[in-house]
VEXDREN-2710 file (C-alpha; in Angstrom, 1 decimal):
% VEXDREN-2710
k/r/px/py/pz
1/UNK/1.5/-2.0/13.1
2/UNK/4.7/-3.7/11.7
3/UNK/6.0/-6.9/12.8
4/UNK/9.4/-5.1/14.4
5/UNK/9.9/-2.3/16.0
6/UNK/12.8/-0.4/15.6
7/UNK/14.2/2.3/17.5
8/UNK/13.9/5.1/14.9
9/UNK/9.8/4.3/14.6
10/UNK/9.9/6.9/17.7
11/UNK/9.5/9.8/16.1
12/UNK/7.1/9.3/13.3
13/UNK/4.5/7.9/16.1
14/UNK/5.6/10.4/19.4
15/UNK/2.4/13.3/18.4
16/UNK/-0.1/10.4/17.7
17/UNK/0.7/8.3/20.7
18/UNK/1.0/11.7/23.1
19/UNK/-2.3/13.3/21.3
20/UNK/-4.9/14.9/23.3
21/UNK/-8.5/13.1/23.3
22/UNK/-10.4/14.6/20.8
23/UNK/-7.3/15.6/18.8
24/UNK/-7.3/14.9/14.5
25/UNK/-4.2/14.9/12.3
26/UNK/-3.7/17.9/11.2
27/UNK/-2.7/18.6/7.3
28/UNK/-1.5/22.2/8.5
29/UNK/1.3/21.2/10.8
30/UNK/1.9/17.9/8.4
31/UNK/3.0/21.2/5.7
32/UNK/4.7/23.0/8.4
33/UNK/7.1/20.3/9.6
34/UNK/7.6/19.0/5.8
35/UNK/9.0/22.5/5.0
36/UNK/11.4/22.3/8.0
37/UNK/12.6/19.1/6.8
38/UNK/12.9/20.4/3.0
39/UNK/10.0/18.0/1.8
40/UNK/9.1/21.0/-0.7
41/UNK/12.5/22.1/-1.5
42/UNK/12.9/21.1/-5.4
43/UNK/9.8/17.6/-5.4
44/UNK/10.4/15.6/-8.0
45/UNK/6.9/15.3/-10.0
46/UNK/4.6/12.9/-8.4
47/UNK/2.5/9.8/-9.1
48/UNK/0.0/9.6/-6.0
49/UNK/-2.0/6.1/-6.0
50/UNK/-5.5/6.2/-4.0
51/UNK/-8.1/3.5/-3.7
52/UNK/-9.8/1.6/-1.4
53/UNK/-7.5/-2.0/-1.7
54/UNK/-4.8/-3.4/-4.4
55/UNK/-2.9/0.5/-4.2
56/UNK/0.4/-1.3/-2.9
57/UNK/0.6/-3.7/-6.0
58/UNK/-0.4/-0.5/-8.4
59/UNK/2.2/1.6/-6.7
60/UNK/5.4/-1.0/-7.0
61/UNK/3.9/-1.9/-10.5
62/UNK/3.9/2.0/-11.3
63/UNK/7.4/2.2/-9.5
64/UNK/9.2/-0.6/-11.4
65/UNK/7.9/0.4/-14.6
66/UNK/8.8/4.4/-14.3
67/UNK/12.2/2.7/-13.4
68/UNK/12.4/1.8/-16.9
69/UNK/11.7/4.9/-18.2
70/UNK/14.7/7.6/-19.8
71/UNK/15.8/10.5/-18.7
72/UNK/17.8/13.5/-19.7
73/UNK/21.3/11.9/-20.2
74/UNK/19.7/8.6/-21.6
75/UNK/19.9/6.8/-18.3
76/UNK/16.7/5.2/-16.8
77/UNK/14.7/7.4/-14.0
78/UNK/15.8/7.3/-10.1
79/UNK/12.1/6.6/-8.3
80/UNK/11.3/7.5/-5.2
81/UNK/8.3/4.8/-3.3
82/UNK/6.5/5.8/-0.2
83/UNK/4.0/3.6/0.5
84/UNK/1.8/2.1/3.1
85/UNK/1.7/0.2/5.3
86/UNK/5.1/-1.3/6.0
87/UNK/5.6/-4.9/6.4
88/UNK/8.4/-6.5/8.3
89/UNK/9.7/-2.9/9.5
90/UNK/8.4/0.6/8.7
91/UNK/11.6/1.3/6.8
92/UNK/9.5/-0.5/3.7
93/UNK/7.6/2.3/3.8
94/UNK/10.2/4.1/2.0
95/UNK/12.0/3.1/-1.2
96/UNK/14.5/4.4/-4.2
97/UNK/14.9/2.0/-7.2
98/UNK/12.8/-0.8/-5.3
99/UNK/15.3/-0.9/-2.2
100/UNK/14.0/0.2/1.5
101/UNK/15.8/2.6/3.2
102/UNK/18.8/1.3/5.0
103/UNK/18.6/0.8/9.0
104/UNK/21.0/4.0/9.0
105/UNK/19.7/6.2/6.9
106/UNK/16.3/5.2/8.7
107/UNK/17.5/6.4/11.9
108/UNK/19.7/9.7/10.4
109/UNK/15.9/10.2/8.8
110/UNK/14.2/9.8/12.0
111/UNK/16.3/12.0/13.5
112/UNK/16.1/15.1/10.8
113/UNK/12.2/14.6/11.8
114/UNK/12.3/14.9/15.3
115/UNK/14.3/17.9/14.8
116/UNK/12.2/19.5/12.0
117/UNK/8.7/19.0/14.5
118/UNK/10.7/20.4/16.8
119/UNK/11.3/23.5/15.1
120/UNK/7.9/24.1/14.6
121/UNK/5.6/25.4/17.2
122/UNK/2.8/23.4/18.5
123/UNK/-1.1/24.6/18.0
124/UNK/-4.3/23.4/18.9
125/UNK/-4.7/22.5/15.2
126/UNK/-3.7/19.3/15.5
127/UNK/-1.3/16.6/15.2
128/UNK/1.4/15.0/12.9
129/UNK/0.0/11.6/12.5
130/UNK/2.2/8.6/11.6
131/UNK/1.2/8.7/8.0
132/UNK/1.5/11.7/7.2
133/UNK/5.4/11.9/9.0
134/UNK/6.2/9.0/6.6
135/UNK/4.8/10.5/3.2
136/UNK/6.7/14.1/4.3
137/UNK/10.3/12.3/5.6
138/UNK/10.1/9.7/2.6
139/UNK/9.4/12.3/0.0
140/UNK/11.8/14.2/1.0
141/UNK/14.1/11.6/2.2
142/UNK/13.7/10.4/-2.0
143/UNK/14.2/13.5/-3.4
144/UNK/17.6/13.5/-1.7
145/UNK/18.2/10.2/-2.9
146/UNK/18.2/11.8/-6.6
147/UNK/14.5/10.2/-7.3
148/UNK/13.8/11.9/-10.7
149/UNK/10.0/11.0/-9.7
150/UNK/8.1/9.8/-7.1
151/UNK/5.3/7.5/-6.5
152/UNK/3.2/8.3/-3.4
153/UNK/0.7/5.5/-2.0
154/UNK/-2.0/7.1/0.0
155/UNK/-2.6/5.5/3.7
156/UNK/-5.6/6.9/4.6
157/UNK/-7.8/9.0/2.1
158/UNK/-6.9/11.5/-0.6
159/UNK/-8.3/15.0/0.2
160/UNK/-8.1/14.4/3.9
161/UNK/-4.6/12.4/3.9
162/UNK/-1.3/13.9/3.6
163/UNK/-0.9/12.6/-0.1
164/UNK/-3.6/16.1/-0.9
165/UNK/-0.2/18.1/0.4
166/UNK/1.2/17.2/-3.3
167/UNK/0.2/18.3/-6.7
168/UNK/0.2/15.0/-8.9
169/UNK/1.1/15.2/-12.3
170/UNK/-1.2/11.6/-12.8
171/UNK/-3.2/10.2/-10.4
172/UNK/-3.7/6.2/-10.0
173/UNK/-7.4/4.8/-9.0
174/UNK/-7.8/1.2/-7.2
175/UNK/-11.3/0.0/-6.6
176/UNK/-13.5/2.0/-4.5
177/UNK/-15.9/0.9/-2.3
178/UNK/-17.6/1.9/0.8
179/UNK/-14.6/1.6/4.4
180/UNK/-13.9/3.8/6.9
181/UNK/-17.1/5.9/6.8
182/UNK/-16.3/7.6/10.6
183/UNK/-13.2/9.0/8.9
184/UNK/-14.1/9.2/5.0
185/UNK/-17.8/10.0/5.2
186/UNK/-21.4/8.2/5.6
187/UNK/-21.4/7.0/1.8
188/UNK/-19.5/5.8/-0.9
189/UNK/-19.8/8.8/-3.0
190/UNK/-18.2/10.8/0.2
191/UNK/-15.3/8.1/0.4
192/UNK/-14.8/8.1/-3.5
193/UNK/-15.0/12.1/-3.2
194/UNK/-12.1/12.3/-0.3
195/UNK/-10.0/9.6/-2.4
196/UNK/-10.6/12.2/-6.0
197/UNK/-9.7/14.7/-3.4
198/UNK/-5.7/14.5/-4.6
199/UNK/-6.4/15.6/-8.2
200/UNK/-4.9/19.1/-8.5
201/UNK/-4.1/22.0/-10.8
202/UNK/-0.9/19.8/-12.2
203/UNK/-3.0/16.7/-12.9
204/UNK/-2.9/15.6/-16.2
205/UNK/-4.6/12.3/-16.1
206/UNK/-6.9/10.5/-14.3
207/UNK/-5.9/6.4/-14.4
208/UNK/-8.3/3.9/-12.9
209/UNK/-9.7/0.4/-13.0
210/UNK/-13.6/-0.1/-13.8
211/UNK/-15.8/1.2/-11.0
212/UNK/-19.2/1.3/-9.6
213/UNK/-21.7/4.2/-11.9
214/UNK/-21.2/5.9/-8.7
215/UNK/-17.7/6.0/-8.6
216/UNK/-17.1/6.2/-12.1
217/UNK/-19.8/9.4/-12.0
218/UNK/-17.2/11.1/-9.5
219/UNK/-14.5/10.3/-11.5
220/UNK/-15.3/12.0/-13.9
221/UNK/-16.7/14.8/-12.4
222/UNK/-13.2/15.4/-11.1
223/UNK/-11.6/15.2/-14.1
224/UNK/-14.1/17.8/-16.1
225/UNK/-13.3/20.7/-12.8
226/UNK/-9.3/19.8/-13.8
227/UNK/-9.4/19.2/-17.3
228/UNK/-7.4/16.1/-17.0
229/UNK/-7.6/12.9/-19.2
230/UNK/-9.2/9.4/-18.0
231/UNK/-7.9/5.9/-18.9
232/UNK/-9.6/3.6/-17.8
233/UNK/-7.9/-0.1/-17.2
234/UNK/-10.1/-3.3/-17.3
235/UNK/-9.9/-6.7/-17.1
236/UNK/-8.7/-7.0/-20.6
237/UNK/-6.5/-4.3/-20.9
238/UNK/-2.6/-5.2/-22.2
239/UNK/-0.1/-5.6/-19.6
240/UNK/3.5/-6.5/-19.4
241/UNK/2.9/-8.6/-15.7
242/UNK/2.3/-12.4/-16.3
243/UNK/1.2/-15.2/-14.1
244/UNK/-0.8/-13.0/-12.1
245/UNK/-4.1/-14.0/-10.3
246/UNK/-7.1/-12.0/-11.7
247/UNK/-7.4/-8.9/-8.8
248/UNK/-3.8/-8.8/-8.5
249/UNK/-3.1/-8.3/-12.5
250/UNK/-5.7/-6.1/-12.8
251/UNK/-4.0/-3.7/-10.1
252/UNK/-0.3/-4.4/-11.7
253/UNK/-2.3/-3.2/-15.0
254/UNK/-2.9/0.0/-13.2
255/UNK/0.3/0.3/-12.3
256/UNK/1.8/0.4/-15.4
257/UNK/-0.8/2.5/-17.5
258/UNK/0.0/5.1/-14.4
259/UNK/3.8/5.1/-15.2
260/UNK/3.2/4.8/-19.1
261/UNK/0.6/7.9/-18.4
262/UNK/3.6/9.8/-16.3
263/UNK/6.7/9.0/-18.1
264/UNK/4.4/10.5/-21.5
265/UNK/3.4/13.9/-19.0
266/UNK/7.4/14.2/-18.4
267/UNK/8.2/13.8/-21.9
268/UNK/10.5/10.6/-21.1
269/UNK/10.4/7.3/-23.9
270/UNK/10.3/3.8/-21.3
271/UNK/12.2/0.7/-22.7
272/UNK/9.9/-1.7/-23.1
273/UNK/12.3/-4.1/-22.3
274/UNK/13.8/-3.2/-19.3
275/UNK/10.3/-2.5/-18.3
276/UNK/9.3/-6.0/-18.7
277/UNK/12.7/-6.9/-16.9
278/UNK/12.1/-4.6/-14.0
279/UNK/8.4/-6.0/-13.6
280/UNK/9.3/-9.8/-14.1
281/UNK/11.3/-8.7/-10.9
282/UNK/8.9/-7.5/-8.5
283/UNK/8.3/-9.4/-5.6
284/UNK/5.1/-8.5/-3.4
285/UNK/4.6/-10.8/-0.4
286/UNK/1.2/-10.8/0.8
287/UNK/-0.7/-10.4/-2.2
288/UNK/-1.7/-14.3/-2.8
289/UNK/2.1/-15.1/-2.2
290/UNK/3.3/-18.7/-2.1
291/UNK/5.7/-20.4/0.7
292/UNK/6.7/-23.3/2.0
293/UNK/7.5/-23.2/5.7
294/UNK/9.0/-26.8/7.1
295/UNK/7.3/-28.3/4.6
296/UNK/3.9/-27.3/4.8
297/UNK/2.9/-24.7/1.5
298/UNK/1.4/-21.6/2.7
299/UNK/-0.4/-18.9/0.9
300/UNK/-0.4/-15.2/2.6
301/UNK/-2.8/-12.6/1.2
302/UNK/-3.6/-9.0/2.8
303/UNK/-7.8/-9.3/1.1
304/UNK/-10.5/-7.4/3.5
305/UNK/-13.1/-7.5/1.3
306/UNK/-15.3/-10.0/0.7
307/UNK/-14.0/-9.6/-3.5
308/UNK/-11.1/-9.9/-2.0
309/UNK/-11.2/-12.9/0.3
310/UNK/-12.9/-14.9/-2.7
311/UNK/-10.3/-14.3/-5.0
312/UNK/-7.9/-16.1/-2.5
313/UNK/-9.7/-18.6/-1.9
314/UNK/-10.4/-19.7/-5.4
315/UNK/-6.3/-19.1/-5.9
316/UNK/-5.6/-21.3/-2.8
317/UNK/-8.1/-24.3/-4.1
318/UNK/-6.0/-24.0/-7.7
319/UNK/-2.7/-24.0/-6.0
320/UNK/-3.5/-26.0/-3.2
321/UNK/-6.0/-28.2/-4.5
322/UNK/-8.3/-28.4/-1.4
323/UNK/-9.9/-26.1/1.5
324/UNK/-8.4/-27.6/4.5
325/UNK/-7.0/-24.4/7.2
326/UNK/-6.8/-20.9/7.2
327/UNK/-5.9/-18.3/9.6
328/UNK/-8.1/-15.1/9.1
329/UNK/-7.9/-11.6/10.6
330/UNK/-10.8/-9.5/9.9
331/UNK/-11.8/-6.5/12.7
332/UNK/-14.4/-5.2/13.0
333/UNK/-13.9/-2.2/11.2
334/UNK/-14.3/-4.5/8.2
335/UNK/-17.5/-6.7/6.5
336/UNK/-16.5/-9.2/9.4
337/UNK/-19.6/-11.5/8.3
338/UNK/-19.7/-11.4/4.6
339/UNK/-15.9/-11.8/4.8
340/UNK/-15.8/-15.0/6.8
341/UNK/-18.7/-16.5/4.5
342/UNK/-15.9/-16.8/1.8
343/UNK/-14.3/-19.0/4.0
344/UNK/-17.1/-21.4/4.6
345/UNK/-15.7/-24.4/2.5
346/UNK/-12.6/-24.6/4.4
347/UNK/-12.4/-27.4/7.1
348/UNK/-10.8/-25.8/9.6
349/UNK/-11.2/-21.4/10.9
350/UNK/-9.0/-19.9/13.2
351/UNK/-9.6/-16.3/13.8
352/UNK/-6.6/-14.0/14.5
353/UNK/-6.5/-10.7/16.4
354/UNK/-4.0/-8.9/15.2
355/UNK/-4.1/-5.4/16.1
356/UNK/-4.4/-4.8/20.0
357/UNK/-6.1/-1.0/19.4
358/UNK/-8.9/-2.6/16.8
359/UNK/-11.3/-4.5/17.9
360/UNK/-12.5/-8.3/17.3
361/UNK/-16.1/-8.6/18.6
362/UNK/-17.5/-10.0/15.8
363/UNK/-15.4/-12.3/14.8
364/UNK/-15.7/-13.8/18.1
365/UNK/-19.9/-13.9/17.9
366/UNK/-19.5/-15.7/14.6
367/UNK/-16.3/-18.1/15.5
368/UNK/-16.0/-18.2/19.6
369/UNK/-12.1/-17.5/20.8
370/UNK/-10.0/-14.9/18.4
371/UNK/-6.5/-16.1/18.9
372/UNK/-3.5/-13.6/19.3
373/UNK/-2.0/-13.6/15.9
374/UNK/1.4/-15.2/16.3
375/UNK/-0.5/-17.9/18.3
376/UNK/-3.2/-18.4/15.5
377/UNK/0.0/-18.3/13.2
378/UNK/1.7/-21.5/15.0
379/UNK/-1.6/-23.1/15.7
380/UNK/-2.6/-22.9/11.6
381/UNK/0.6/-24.5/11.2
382/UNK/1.1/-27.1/13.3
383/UNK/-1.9/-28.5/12.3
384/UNK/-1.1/-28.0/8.7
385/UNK/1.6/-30.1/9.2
386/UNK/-0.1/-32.9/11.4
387/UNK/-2.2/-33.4/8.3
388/UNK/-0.5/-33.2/5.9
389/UNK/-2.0/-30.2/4.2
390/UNK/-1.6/-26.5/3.9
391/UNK/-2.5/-23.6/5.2
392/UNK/-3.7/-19.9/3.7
393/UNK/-3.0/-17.0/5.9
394/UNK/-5.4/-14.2/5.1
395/UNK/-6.6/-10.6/6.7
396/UNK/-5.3/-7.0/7.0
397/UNK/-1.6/-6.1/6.3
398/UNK/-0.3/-5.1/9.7
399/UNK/-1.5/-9.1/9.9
400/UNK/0.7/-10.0/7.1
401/UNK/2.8/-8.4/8.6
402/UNK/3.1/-11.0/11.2
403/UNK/2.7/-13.5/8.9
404/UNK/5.5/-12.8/6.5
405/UNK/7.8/-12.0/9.9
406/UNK/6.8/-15.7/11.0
407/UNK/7.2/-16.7/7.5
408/UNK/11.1/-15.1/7.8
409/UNK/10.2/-13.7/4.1
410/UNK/12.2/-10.9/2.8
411/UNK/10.9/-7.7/2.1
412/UNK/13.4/-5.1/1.9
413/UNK/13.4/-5.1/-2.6
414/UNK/10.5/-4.5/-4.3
415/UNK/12.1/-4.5/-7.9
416/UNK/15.1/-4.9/-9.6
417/UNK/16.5/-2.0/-11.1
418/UNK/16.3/-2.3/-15.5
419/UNK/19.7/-4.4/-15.9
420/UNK/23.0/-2.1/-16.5
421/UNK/21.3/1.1/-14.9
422/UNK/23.5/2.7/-12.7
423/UNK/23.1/2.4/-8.9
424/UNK/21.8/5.4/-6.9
END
């Protein structure tokens, strides 16, 4: 869910809203319709990110970094972004050279899809769920762009998400840990198995952060079946990124080993100093991002993780120097409990429902009344401001997404492109 809706959302969401009870995406008519709109005609090689949190800031860290990178011709790479979730709008969703997708090209886009699902009979195999019509109309959508590459951010798995539809030349790991277990299966292994599940024929390398032996086990089980390379990016590991709280650089890290790992696959040198241009540019609201709104300074960060969540906090209390309000949105498809916990040393909890098709039951047990979002939003603030104090806005992105649209933050450029490329 983004903040605003706009009228070409329609048909990237018409088969998942209209779907029968029972129904499940289907990866088969995701395929069919993608070769109706061209998705497959002449794919750019691909960067596909997967992970269980931080795969947003890997893939515009991969993105801006590629963006540095040259090409035949001597001029730096075109790169294609699809990502998810949007923020603002779902045209974030897709991006060339760091920019979204203009409002008109979103709705000439929107229309090529409706008429490419159209084209392709309906089966009892399934339907084309929101995800996967963004990865196949923002591929392709990139590719006509001129992308030279593209970097796909998974949205909800790897084997079972419409990323698996694309052979990846490298493949980019967040942390993995145990979420959606209805969907991914019962146990981490199964969920670190589906997210592997991308890693193809064309894979060359494997990048990822430290995980747990489990994990790390799987990892490299995958990469011994493919006979592709592992990197493995820690804590310590070089990066270009400064200023950077711990998670969040550890992520952009990731990022830029992928791109380094691609541009060497393709054969392509990166300037190391339009690189470090391109990522001194990158702007990432809602990963432990700072604001001031009349007055009051406000920290917005997308953590559903207990990791996560403590990681703000301890940012907040450095920026902000004390725990005084926060406005959390945590349903229950997440650690609800241990994720609140983090937030015990604050004065002041306000819990936020921000999602009307998830549910809120247990934040309500441990904190009484869940607040609509925008409400919890205003309330956090205005009593920020009647004290004095701040205020640190923290739970799932289609809640920053609210946030950052109460915020009025802009969102449409990810990156700057290396200074004197040329413009797509």
């Amino acid at each position: 869910m983004t903040a605003q809706h706009l009228p070409g959302d329609g048909p990237f969401f018409e088969e998942w809203r209209d779907k029968e009870p029972g129904a499940h995406r289907s990866l088969a008519r995701a395929r069919a319709v993608g070769a109706a709109l061209g998705t497959w005609d002449g794919t750019p090689p691909v960067l596909t990110v997967v992970g269980s949190k931080g795969k947003g800031t890997t893939a515009v860290h991969a993105a801006a970094t590629l963006s540095a990178a040259i090409v035949a011709g001597d001029r730096p790479a075109h790169v294609g972004l699809v990502s998810s979730p949007g923020l603002r709008t779902n045209r974030e969703r897709m991006r060339v050279d760091g920019r979204a997708i203009t409002p008109e090209d979103y709705e000439d886009l929107a229309q090529a899809l409706a008429r490419a699902r159209g084209s392709v009979p309906s089966t009892r195999d399934g339907y084309l769920s929101p995800t996967g019509a963004f990865t196949i109309a923002g591929a392709a959508w990139a590719a006509d762009r001129g992308s030279d590459v593209l970097v796909l951010e998974e949205g909800l798995g790897g084997r079972s998400d419409e990323v698996s539809l694309f052979d990846p030349q490298v493949v980019a790991v967040t942390r993995v840990f145990y979420e959606h277990g209805d969907l991914l299966g019962p146990t981490l292994g199964d969920v670190a198995r589906d997210l592997l599940g991308v890693v193809g024929p064309a894979t060359r390398t494997i990048v990822t952060v430290e995980q747990d032996a489990e994990v790390t086990a799987i990892v490299e089980e995958t990469a011994a079946r493919f006979g592709t390379s592992v990197v493995t990016v820690t804590a310590d590991s070089p990066t270009a990124t400064t200023g950077l709280p711990p998670i969040t650089r550890l992520n952009a890290a990731l990022g830029e080993a992928a791109a380094h790992a691609m541009a060497a696959v393709l054969g392509w040198p990166v300037d190391d100093a339009a690189a470090t241009a391109a990522l001194a540019s990158v702007r990432i609201p809602g990963r432990m991002s700072r604001h001031v709104l009349d007055g009051v300074p406000v920290m917005a960060d997308g953590a559903i993780s207990p990791e996560g969540v403590a990681a703000a906090v301890t940012e907040y209390l450095g920026w902000h120097g004390r725990l005084d309000t926060v406005v959390a949105s945590f349903p229950d498809t997440k650690d609800v409990a241990a994720c609140f916990a983090e937030l015990r040393g604050f004065d002041r909890v306000i819990p936020a429902r921000a999602d009307d098709y998830l549910k809120f039951s247990r934040a309500e047990d441990l904190h009484g009344e869940v607040l609509d979002a925008r409400t919890a939003i205003g309330h956090g603030m205005e009593v920020a401001r009647a004290e004095g104090g701040g205020c640190l806005l923290i739970g799932t992105q289609s809640y920053m997404g609210l946030v950052l649209d109460a915020l009025d933050v802009g969102t449409d450029t990810a990156f700057e492109r290396p200074p004197g490329a040329p413009a797509n």
